[in-house]
C-alpha positions as a Markdown table, in Angstrom:
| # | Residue | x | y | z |
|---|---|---|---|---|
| 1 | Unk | 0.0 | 0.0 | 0.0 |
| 2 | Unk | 2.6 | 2.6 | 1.0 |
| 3 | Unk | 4.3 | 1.8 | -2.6 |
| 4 | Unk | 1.2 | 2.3 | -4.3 |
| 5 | Unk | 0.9 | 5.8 | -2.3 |
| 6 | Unk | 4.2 | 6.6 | -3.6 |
| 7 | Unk | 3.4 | 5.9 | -6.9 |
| 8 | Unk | 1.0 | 8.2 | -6.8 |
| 9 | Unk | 2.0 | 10.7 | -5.4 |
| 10 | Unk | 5.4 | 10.7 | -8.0 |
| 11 | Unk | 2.6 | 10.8 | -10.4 |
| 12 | Unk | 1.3 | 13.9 | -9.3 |
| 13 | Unk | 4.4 | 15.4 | -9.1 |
| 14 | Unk | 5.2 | 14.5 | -12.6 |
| 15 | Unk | 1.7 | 15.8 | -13.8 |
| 16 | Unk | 2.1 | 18.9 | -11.9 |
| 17 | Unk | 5.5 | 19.8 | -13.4 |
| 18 | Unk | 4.0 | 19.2 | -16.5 |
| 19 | Unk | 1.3 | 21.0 | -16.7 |
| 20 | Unk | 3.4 | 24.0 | -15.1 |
| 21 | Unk | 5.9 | 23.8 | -17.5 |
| 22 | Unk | 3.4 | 23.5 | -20.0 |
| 23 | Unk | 1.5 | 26.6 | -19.3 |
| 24 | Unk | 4.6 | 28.6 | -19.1 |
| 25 | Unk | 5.5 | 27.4 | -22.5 |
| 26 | Unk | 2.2 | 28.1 | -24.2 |
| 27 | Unk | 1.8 | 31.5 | -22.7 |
| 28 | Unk | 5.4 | 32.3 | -24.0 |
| 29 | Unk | 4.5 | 30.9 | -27.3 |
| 30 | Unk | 1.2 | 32.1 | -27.9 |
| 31 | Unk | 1.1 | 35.9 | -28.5 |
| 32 | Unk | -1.6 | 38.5 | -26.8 |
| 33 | Unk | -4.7 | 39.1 | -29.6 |
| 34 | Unk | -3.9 | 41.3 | -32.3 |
| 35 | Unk | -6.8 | 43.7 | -31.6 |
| 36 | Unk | -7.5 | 44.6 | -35.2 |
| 37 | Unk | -9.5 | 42.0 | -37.1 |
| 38 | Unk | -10.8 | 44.1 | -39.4 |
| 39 | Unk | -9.3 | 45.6 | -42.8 |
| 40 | Unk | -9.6 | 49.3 | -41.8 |
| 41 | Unk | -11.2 | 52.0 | -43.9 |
| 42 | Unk | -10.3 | 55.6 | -44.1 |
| 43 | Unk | -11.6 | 59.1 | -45.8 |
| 44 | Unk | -8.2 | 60.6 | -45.3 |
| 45 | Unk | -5.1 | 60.0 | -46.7 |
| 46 | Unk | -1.7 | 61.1 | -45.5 |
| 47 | Unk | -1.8 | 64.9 | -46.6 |
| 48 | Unk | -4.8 | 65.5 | -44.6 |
| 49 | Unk | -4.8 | 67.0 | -40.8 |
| 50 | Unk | -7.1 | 63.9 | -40.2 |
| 51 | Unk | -4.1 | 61.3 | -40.5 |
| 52 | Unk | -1.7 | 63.7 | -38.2 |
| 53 | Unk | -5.1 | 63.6 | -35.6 |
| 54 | Unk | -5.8 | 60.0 | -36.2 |
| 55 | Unk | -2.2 | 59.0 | -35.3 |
| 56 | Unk | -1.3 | 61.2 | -32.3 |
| 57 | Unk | -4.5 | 60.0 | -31.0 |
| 58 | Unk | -5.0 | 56.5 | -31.8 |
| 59 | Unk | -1.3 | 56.0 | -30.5 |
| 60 | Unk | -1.5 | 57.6 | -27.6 |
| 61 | Unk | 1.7 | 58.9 | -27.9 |
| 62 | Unk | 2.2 | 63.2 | -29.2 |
| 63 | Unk | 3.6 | 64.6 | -32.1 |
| 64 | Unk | 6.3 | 66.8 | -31.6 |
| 65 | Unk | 7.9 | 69.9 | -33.8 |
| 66 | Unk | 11.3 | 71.2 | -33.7 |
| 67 | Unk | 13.6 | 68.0 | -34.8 |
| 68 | Unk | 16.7 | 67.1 | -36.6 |
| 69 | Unk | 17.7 | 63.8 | -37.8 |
| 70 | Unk | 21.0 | 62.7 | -39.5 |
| 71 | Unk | 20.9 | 59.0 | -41.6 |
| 72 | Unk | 23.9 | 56.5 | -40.6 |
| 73 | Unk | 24.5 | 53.5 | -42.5 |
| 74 | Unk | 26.2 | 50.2 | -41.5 |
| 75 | Unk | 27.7 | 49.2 | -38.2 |
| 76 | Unk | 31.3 | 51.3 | -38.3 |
| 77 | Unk | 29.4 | 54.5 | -39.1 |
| 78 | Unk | 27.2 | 54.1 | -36.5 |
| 79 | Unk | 28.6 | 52.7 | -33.7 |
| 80 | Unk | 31.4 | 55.4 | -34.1 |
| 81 | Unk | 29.1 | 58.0 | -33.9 |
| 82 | Unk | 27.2 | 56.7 | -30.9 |
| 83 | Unk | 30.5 | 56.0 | -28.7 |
| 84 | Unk | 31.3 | 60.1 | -29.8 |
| 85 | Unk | 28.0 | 60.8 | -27.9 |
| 86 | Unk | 28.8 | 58.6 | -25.1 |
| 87 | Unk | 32.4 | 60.6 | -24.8 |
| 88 | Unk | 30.8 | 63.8 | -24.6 |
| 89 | Unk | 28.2 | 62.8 | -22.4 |
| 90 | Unk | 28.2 | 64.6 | -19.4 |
| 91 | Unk | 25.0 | 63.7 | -16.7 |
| 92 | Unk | 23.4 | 60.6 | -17.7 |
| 93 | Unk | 23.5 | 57.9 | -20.8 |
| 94 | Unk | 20.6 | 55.6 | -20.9 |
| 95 | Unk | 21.0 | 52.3 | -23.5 |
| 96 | Unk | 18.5 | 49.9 | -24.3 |
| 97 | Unk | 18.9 | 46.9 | -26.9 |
| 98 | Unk | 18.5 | 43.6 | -27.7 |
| 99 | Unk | 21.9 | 41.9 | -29.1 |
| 100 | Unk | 25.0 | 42.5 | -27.1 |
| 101 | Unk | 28.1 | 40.6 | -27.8 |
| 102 | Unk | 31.3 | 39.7 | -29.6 |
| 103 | Unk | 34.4 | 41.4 | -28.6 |
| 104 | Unk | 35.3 | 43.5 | -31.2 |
| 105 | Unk | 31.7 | 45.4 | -31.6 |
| 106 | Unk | 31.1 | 45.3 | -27.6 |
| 107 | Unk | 34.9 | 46.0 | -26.1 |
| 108 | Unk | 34.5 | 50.2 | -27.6 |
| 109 | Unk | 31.0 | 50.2 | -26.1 |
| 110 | Unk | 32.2 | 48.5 | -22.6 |
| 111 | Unk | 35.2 | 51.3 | -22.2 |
| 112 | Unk | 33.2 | 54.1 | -23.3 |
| 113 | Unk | 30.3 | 53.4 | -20.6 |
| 114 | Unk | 32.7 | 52.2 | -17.9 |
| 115 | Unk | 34.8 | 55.5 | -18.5 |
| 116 | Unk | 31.7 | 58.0 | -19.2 |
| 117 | Unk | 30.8 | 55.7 | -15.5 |
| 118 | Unk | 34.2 | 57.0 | -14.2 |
| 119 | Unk | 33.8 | 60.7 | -14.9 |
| 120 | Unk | 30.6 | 60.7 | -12.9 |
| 121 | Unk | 27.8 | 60.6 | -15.5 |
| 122 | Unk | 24.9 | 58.5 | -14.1 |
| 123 | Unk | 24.9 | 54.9 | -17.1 |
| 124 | Unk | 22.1 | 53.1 | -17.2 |
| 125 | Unk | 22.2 | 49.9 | -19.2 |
| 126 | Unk | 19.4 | 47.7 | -20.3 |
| 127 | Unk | 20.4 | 45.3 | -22.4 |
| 128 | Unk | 17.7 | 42.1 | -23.0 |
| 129 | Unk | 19.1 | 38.3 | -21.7 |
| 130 | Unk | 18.3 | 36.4 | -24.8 |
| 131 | Unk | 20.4 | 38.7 | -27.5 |
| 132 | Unk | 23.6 | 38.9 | -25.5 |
| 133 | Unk | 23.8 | 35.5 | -24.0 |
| 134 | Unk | 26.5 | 35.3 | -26.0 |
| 135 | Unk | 28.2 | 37.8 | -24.9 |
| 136 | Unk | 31.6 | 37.6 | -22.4 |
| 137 | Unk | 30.5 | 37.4 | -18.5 |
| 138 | Unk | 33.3 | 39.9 | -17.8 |
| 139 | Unk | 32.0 | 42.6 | -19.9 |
| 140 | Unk | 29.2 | 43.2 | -17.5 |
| 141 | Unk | 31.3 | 42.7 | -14.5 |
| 142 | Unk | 33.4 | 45.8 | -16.1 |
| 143 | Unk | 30.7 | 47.7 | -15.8 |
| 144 | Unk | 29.1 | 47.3 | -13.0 |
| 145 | Unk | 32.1 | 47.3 | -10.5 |
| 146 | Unk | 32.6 | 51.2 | -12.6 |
| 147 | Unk | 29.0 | 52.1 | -11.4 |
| 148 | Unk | 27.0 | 51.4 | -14.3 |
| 149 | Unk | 23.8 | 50.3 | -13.8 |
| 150 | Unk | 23.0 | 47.1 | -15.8 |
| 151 | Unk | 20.0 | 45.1 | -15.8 |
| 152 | Unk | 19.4 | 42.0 | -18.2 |
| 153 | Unk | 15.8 | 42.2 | -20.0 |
| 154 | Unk | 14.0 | 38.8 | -18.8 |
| 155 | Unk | 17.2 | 37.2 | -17.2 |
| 156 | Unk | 15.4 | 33.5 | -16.5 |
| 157 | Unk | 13.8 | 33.5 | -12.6 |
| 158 | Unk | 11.2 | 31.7 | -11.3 |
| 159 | Unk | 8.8 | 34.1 | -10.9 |
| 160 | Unk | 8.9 | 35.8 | -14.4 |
| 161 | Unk | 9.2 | 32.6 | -16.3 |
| 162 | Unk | 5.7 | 33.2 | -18.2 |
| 163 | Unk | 6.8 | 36.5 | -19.4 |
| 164 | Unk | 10.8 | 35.0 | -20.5 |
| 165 | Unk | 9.7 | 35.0 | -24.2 |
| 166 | Unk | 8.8 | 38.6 | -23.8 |
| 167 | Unk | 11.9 | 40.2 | -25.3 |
| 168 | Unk | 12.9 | 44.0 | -25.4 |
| 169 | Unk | 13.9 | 44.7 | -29.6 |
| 170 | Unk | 14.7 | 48.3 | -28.8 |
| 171 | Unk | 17.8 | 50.1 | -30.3 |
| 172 | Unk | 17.8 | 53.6 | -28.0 |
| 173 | Unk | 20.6 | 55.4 | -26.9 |
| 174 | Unk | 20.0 | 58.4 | -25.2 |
| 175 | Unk | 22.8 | 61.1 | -23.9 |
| 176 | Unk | 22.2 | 63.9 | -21.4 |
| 177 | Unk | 18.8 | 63.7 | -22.1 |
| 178 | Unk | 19.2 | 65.6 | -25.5 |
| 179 | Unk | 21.0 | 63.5 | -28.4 |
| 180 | Unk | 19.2 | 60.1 | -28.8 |
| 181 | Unk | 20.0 | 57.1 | -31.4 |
| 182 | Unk | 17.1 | 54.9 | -32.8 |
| 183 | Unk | 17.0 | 52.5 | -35.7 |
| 184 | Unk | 17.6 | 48.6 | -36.7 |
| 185 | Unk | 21.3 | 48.2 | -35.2 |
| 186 | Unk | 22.3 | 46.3 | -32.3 |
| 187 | Unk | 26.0 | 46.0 | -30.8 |
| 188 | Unk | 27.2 | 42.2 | -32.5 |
| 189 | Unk | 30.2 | 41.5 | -34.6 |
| 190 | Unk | 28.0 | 41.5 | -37.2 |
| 191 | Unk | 27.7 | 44.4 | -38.0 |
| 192 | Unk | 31.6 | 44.8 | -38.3 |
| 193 | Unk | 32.6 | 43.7 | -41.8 |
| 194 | Unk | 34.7 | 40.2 | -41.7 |
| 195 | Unk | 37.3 | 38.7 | -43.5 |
| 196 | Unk | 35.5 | 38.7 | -47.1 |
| 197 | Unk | 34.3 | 42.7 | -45.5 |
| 198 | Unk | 30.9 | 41.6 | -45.3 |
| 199 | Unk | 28.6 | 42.8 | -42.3 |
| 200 | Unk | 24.8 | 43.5 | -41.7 |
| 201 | Unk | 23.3 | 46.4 | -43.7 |
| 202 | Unk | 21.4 | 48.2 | -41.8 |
| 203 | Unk | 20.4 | 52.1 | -41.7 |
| 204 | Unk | 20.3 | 54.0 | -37.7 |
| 205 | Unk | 19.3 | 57.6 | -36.9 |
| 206 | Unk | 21.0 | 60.4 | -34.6 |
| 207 | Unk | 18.1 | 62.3 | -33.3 |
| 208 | Unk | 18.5 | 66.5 | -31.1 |
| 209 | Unk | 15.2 | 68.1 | -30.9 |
| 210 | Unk | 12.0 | 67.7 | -28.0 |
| 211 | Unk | 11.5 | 64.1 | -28.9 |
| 212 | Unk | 14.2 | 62.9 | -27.8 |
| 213 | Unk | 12.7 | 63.9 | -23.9 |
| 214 | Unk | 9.8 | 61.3 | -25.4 |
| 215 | Unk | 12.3 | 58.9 | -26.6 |
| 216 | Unk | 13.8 | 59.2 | -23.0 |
| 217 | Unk | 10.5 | 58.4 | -21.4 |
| 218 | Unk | 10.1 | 55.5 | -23.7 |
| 219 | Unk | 13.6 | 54.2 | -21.9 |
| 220 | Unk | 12.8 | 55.5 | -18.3 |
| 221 | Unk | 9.1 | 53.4 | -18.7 |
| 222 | Unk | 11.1 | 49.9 | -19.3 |
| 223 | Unk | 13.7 | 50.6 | -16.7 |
| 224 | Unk | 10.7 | 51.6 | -13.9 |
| 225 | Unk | 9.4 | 47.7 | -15.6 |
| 226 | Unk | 12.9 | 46.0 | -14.7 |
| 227 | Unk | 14.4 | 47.9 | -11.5 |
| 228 | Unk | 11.5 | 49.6 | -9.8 |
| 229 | Unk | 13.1 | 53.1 | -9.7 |
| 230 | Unk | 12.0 | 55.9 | -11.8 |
| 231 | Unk | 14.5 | 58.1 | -13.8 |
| 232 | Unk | 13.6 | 62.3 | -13.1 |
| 233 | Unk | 15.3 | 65.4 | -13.2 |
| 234 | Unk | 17.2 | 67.7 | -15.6 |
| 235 | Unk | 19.9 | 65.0 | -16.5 |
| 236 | Unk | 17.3 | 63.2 | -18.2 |
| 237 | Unk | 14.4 | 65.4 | -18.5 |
| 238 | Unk | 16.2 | 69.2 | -19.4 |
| 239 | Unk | 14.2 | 71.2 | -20.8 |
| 240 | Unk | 15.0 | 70.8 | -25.2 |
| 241 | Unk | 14.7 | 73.7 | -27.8 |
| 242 | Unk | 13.8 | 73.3 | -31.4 |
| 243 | Unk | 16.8 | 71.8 | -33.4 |
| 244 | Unk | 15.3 | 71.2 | -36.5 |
| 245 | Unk | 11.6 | 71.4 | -38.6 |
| 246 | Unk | 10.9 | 67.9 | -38.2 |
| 247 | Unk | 7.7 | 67.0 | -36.5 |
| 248 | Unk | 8.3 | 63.3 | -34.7 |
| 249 | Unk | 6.5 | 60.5 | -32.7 |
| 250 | Unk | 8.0 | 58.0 | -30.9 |
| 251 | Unk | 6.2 | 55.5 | -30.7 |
| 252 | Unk | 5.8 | 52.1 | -28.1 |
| 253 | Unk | 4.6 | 48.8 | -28.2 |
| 254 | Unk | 4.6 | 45.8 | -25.5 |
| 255 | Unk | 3.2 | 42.7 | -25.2 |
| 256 | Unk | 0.4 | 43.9 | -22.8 |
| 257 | Unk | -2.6 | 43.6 | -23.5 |
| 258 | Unk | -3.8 | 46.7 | -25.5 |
| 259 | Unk | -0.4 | 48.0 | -26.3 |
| 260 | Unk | 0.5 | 46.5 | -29.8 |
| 261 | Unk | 0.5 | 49.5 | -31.8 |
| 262 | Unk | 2.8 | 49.0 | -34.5 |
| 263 | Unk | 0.9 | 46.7 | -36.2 |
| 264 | Unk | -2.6 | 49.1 | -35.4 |
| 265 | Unk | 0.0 | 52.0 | -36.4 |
| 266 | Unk | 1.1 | 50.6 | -40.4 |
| 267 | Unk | -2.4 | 49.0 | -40.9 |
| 268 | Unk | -3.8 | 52.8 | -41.0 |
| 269 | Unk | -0.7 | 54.4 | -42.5 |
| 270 | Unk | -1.2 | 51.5 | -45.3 |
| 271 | Unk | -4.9 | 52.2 | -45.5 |
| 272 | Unk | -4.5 | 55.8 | -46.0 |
| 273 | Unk | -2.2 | 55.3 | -49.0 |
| 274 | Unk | -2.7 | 56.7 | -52.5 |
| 275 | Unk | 0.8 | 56.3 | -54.6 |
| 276 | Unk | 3.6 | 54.8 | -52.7 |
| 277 | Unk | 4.2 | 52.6 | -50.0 |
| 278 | Unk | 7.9 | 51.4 | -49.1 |
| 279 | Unk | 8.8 | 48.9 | -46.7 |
| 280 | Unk | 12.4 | 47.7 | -46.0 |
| 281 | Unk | 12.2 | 44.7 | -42.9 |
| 282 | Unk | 14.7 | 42.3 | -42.0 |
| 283 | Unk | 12.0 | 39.7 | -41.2 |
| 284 | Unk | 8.7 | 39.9 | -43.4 |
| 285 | Unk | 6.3 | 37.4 | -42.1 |
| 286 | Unk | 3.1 | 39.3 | -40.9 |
| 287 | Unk | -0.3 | 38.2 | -40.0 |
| 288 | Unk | -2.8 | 37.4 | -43.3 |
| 289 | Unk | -4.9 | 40.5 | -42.2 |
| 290 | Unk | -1.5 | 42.4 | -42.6 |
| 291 | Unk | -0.8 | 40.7 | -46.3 |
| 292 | Unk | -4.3 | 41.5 | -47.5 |
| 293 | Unk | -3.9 | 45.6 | -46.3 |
| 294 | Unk | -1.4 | 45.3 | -49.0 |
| 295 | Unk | -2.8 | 43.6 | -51.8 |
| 296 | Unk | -5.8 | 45.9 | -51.1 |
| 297 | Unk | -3.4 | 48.9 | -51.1 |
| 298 | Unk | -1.9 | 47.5 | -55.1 |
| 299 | Unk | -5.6 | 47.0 | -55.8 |
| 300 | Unk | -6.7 | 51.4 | -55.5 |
| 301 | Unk | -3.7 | 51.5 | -58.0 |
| 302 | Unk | -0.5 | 51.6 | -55.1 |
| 303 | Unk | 2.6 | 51.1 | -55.6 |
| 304 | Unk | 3.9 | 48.4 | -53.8 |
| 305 | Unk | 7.9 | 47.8 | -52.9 |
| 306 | Unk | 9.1 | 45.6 | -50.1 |
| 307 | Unk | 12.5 | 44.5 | -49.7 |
| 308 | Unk | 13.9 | 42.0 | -47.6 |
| 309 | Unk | 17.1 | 39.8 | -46.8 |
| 310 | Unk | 17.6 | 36.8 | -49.5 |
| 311 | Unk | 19.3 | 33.5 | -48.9 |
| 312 | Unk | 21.6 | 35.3 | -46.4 |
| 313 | Unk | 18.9 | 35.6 | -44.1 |
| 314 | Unk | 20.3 | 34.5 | -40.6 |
| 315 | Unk | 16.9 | 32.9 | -39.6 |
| 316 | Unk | 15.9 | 30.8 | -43.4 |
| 317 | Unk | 13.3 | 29.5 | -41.4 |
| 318 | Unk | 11.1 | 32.7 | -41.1 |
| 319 | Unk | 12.3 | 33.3 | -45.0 |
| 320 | Unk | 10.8 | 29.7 | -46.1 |
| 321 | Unk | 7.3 | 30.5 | -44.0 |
| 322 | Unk | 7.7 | 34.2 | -45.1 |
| 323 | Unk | 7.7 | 32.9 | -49.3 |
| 324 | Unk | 4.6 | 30.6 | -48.8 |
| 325 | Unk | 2.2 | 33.0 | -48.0 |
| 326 | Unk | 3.7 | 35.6 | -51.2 |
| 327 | Unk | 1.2 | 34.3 | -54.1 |
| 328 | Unk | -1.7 | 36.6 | -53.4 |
| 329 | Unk | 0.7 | 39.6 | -53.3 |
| 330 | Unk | 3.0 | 38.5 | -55.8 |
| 331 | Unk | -0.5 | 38.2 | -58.4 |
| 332 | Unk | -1.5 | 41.9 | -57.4 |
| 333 | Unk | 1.3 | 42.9 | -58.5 |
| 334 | Unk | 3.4 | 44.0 | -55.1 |
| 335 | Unk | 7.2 | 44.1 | -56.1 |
| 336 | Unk | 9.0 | 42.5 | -53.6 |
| 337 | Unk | 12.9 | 42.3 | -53.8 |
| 338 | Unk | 15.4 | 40.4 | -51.7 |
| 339 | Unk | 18.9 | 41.9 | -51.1 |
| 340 | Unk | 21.8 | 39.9 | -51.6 |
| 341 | Unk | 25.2 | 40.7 | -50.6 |
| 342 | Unk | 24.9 | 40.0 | -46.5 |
| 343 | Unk | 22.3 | 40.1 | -44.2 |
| 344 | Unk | 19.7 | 43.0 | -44.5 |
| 345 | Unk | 18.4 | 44.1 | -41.1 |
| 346 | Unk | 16.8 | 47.6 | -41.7 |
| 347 | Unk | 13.8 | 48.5 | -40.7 |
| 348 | Unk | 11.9 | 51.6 | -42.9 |
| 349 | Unk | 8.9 | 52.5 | -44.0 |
| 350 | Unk | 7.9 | 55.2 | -46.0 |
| 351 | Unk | 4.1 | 56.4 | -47.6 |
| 352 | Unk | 3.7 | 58.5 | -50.2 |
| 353 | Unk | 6.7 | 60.8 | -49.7 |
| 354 | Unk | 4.6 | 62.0 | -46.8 |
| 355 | Unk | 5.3 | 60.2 | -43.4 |
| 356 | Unk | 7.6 | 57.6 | -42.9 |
| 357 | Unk | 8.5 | 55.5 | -39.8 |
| 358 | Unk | 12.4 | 54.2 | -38.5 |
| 359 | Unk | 13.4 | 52.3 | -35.3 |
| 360 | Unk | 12.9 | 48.5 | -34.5 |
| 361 | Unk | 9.9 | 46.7 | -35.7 |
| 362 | Unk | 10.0 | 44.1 | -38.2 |
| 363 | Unk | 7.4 | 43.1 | -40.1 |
| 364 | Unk | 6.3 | 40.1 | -38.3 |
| 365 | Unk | 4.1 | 39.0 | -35.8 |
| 366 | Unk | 7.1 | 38.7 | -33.1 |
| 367 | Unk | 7.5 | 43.0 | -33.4 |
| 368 | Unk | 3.9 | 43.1 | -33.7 |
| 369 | Unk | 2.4 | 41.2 | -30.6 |
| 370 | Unk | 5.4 | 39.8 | -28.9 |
| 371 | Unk | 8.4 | 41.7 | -28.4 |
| 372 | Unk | 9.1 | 45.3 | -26.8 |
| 373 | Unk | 9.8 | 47.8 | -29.9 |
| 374 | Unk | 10.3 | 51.5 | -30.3 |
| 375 | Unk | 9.9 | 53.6 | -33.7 |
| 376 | Unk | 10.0 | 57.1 | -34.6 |
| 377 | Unk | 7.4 | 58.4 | -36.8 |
| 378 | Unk | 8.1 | 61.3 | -38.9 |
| 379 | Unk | 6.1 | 63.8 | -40.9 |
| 380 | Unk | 7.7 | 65.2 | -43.4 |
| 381 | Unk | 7.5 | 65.2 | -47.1 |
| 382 | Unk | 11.2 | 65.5 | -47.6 |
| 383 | Unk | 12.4 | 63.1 | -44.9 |
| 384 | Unk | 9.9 | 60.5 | -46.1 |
| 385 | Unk | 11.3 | 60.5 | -49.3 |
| 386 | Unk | 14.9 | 59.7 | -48.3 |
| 387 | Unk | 13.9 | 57.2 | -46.3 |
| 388 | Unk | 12.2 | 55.9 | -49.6 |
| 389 | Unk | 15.3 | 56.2 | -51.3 |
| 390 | Unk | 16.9 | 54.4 | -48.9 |
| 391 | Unk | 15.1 | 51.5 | -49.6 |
| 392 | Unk | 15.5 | 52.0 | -53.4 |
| 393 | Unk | 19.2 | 52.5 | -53.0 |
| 394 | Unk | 20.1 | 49.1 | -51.5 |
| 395 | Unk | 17.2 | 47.7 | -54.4 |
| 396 | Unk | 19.6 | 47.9 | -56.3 |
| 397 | Unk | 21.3 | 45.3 | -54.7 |
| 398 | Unk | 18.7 | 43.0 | -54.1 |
| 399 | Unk | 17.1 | 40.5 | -56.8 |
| 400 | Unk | 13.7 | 40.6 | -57.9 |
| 401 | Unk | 11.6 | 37.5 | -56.8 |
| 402 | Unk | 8.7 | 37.3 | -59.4 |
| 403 | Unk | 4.9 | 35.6 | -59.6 |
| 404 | Unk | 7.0 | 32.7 | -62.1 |
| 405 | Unk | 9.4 | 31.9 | -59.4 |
| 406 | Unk | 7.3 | 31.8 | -56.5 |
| 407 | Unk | 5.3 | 29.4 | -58.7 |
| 408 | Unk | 7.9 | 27.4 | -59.8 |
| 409 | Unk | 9.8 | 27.1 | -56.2 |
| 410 | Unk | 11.2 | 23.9 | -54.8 |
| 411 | Unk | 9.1 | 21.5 | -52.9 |
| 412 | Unk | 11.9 | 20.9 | -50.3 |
| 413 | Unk | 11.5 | 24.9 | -49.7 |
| 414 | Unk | 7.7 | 24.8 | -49.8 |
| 415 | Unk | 7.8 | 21.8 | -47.5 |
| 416 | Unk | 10.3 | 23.9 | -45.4 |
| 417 | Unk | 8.2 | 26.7 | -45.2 |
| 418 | Unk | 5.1 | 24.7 | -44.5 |
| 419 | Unk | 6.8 | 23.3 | -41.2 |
| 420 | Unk | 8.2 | 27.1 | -40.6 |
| 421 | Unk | 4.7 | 28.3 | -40.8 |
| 422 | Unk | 3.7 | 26.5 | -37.5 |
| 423 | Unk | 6.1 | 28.3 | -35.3 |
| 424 | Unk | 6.5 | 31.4 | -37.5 |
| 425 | Unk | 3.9 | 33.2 | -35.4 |
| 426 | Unk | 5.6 | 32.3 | -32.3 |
| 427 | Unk | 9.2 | 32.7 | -32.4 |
């Protein structure tokens, strides 16, 4: 008798686990609802005040005047000009991101925060567990025995385990409160050209003006998430004059319920379309709500362009599931082009030469529903259009992938993508 009790209750141990372990994993994998189930239909388009309303409203989040942004491409141009801000920096630095490792793309960013840590100026890192696993164990002891503050997104604990697949994506650097740096790079080795002097392309943004104060609070909102303290006072909050005539919104999403905006965000931007819409993602695989916006867009007569990485994707799984789903755009006619000498891993969108949007979201249901992002929209006719040309300048590098060769594809790599396509949402 006292075996059978045993017996049972190691069985109802081994249930228990299970089911607990279990749980967590499915409400890790499953993302929050998307919200918006319906195509959505507009009377505006994006030259009207209606759209500017619509946005700052529907996002929650204001539109500010009085900005300047400068375009940096690829890794060494960037991450040189965001360790110059870090030297000059002189009260706080705040940095948020989502890969952090390799030693020759980490080590400058290590010495510049442990020294700016040195001088005084008050470091705050936040940098998420999953992307810099990789990373060296005594880069972070660097900096915290210099005084910088550094807390790792989601680090695995028992008590947060059903929010571990709940990643931060955010690129932000912020210095003193008045320069900040948004856009698709993260601080790897990949971005660093290697032997062959390949690396990542990808586009960032320097950003001086009064949204950078909302980019700050976007930063200071994650950190109250993951420490408990709130960031105030004039080394992060001074007071910002006008720098430039670009009017900006930065933009939040979360996993929470209610807070997925970027996806709410490009469905009405797409809607409100009449000529152009430009996307440039390093990871295309939206929702099919999402797909037909776009199809819909090409049917009113828009021009559709989308580029994204070709076979030197770093994740061909999302690429395979990404291909499968391309027929009913591919027959509207949406051009969709996939770049080919590294890894593309910008995000961009622009509309009409009119508003366009920069930062971290992909195209895909992880940015939309799962992960922490950040994006700065801007609205501005000129800005918009470089943006465009952004895209259109690294087209020209990229191959076009046609209605013939989607049709004619492999079966291995529609098989492939088939087997993608039942994680693709997830992961």
């Amino acid at each position: 008798m006292k075996r059978r009790t045993r017996v049972a209750a190691y069985t109802a141990v081994v249930i228990a686990v299970i089911f607990s372990v279990g749980s967590v994993l499915l409400y890790n994998a499953t993302p929050k609802p998307k919200r918006l189930l319906e195509p959505v239909e507009v009377d505006f388009t994006t030259s009207d005040a209606d759209f500017r309303r619509s946005m700052g409203l529907i996002l929650e989040q204001p539109i500010v005047a009085g900005n300047r942004i400068a375009m940096l491409e690829d890794g060494e141009a960037i991450y040189a000009d965001m360790l110059d801000a870090i030297d000059a920096a002189e009260a706080s630095i705040t940095f948020e991101t989502f890969e952090f490792w390799g030693e020759e793309a980490t080590e400058p960013f290590v010495d510049a925060l442990v020294a700016a840590a040195e001088r005084g100026v008050a470091v705050h890192a936040l940098i998420d567990y999953v992307g810099s696993v990789p990373a060296a164990a005594d880069k972070f002891e660097r900096m915290l025995d210099a005084g910088v503050e550094v807390i790792r997104w989601r680090k695995p604990s028992w008590y947060e385990l059903a929010r571990f697949n709940h990643r931060t994506h955010r690129k932000l650097l912020m210095t003193d409160g008045r320069t900040g740096f948004i856009g698709g790079a993260n601080i790897t080795d990949s971005w660093l050209p290697d032997d062959d002097g390949l690396a990542y392309r990808d586009h960032h943004f320097r950003v001086e003006g009064p949204v950078v104060g909302n980019m700050q609070a976007a930063f200071v909102d994650t950190w109250l998430d993951a420490s408990g303290r709130l960031l105030l006072g004039d080394a992060y909050f001074p007071e910002l004059e006008e720098q430039g005539e670009l009017d900006a919104q930065m933009v939040t999403s979360t996993p929470r319920e209610g807070r997925h905006r970027m996806r709410k965000m490009l469905m009405v931007a797409i809607a409100t379309a009449e000529q152009r819409i430009s996307l440039g993602s390093a990871y295309f695989y939206p929702d099919a709500e999402f797909l037909e916006a776009l199809v819909d867009a090409r049917e009113r007569g828009v021009e559709v362009n989308i580029l994204v990485p070709g076979d030197s994707i770093d994740m061909g799984f999302v690429r395979h599931a990404s291909v499968n789903r391309w027929g009913p755009m591919l027959e509207a006619g949406v051009v969709i082009h996939e770049y080919q000498p590294s890894m593309y891993h910008a995000k961009l969108v622009s509309i009409d030469d009119r508003w366009a949007s920069i930062g971290s979201t992909n195209l895909d249901n992880r940015s939309f529903r799962i992960n922490k992002e950040g994006n700065l929209n801007v609205y501005d006719e000129d800005f918009a259009q470089r943006v465009r040309e952004l895209i259109e300048d690294d087209i020209r590098d990229a191959e076009r992938y046609d209605l013939d060769r989607w049709e004619n594809r492999p079966w291995r790599k529609r098989v492939a993508g088939w087997v993608s396509m039942l994680a693709g949402a997830h992961f």
